[in-house]
N, C-alpha and C positions, 0 to 999 in steps of 0.2 A: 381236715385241718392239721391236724397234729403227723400226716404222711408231710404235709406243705413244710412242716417246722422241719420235720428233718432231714429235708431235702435242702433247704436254705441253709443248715448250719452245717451240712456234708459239704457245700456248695463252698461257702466261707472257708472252712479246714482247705480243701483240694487249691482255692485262692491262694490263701496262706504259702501253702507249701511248693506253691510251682513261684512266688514272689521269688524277682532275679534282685543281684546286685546292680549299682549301676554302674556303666561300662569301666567310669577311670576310678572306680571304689580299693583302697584299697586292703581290705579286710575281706574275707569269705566266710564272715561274721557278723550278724547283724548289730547284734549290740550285746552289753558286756561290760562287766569288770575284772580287772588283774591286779594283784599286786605283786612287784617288782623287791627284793633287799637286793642293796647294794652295800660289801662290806668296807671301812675305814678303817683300820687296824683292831680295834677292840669295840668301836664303835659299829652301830648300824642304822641305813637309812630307808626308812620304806617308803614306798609311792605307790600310791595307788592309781589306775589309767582307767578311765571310763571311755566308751566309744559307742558309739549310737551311725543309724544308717552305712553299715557296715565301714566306719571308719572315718567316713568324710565329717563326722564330728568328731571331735577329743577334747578329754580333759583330764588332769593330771590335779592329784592331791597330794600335799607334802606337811610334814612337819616344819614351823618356823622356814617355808619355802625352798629348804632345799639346801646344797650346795652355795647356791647365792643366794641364797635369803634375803643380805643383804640386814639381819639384827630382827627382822619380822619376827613375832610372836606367835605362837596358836597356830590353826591350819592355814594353808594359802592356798588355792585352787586356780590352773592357770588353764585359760585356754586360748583354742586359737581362731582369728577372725577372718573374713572371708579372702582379703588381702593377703595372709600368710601372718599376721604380725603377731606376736604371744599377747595376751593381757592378765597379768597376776592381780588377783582377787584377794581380798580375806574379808571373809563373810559376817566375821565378828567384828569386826574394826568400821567396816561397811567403808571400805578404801578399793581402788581399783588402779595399778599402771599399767600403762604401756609400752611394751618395746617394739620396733619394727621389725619389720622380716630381714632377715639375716645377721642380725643385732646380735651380743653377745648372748644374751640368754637363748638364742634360736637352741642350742644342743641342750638347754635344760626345759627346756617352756614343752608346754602339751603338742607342738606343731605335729604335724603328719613325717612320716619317715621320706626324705628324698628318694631312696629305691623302694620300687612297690614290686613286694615278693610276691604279691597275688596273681601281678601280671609282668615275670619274669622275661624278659625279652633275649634274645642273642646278644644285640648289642651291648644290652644295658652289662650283662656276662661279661662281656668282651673289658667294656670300658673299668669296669671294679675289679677287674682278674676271679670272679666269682666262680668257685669250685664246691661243689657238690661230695660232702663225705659222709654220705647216709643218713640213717634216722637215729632218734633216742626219745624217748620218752620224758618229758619236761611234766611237773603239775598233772599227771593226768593224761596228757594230751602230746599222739603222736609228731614228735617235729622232725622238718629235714635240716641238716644240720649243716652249712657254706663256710668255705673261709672264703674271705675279699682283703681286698687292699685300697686303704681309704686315707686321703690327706687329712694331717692333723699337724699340730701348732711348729712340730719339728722335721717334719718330712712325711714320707709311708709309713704307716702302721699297720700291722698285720691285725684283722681283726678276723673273730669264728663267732657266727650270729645261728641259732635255733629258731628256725621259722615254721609257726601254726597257722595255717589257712592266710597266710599275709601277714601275723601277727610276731612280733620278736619278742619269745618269751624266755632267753637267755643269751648273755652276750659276754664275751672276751677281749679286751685289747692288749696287746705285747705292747711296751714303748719303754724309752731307757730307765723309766720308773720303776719297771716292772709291769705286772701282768693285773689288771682287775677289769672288774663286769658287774650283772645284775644277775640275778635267776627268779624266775618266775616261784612265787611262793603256792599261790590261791589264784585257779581261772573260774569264772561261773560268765557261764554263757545268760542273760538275760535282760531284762528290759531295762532301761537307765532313763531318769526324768528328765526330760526337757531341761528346766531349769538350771541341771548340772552343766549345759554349756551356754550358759547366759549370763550376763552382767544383769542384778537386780536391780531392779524399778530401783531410782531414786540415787543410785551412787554414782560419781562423778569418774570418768574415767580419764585418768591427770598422764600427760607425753612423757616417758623418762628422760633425762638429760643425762644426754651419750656422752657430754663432756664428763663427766663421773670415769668415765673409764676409758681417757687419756687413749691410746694409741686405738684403740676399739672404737673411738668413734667415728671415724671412717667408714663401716661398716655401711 
């Protein structure tokens, strides 16, 4: 009996470990949390990114939500639903909205990254000017380090991303502002609850009115 037990739970470990991603995943990570500072002159902003099923779940934690908070109080937790569309949460308030996919909040909401470094293609290289300039160590965790070229509100911006296993854990953009990013603070590779990308039993999830933000609502 007890040869039987540990033949079953050798059996389950060798499971475990030969477990693939799935094909369009794009993380080489199963699950996980990071957190992200982004600096604002003397201010800073942390974000915390949880991802579950190597990727194709996310969700994103912030102070008072963010950049566009929009006056929110306490945490906000946003994630995204199967459509593409973000939905910001706050847990304590027990409020939920939503915006659509490609909507103004799409560059701040927990969505998935449009390029998937996990599964780096020629084209996709071709289409972002995407150049390869070695490694560095971010967190812990060896990254290869790209510069691309990516539209934003003014024209090209030159951006330099740090890529772990699919995962962007430092980022750079040049633009006539100047130059700011994020850098990965704390990675830990392990389990995340369900419930972190769920809207909770009971709360009402209310459509944002895109007329709020006048030329954006086109989107």
């Amino acid at each position: 009996m007890k040869k039987m037990f540990l033949a079953a739970a050798l059996m389950a470990v060798v499971s475990l470990a030969n477990a693939q991603a799935p094909a369009n995943a794009p993380y080489g990570v199963k699950s996980g949390v990071y957190t992200m500072s982004m600096a604002f002159g003397d201010n800073e902003m942390i974000t915390e990114y949880y991802f579950d099923n190597y990727g194709l779940k996310t969700a994103q934690v912030q102070e008072g939500g963010g950049m566009m908070g929009m006056g929110q109080e306490g945490k906000t937790r946003t994630i995204t639903d199967k459509d593409g569309a973000t939905i910001r949460i706050n847990d304590e308030a027990k409020t939920a909205t939503k915006f659509p996919a490609g909507g103004p909040m799409g560059g701040f909401g927990g969505g998935r990254a449009q390029i998937n470094w996990n599964n780096l293609t020629d084209q996709v290289k071709k289409d972002n000017n995407i150049k390869e300039l070695g490694k560095e160590t971010i967190a812990g965790k060896e990254c290869t380090k790209y510069s691309m070229t990516t539209e934003g509100f003014q024209g090209p911006q030159e951006q330099t991303v740090w890529i772990y296993k699919g995962i962007q854990l430092k980022n750079e953009m040049s633009s006539d502002f100047g130059t700011f990013g994020a850098t990965c603070k704390k990675f830990e590779e392990k389990e995340v609850p369900a419930s972190m990308f769920e809207v909770p039993a009971g709360v009402k999830v209310e459509e944002f009115d895109m007329s709020q933000f006048g030329g954006f609502g086109g989107f």
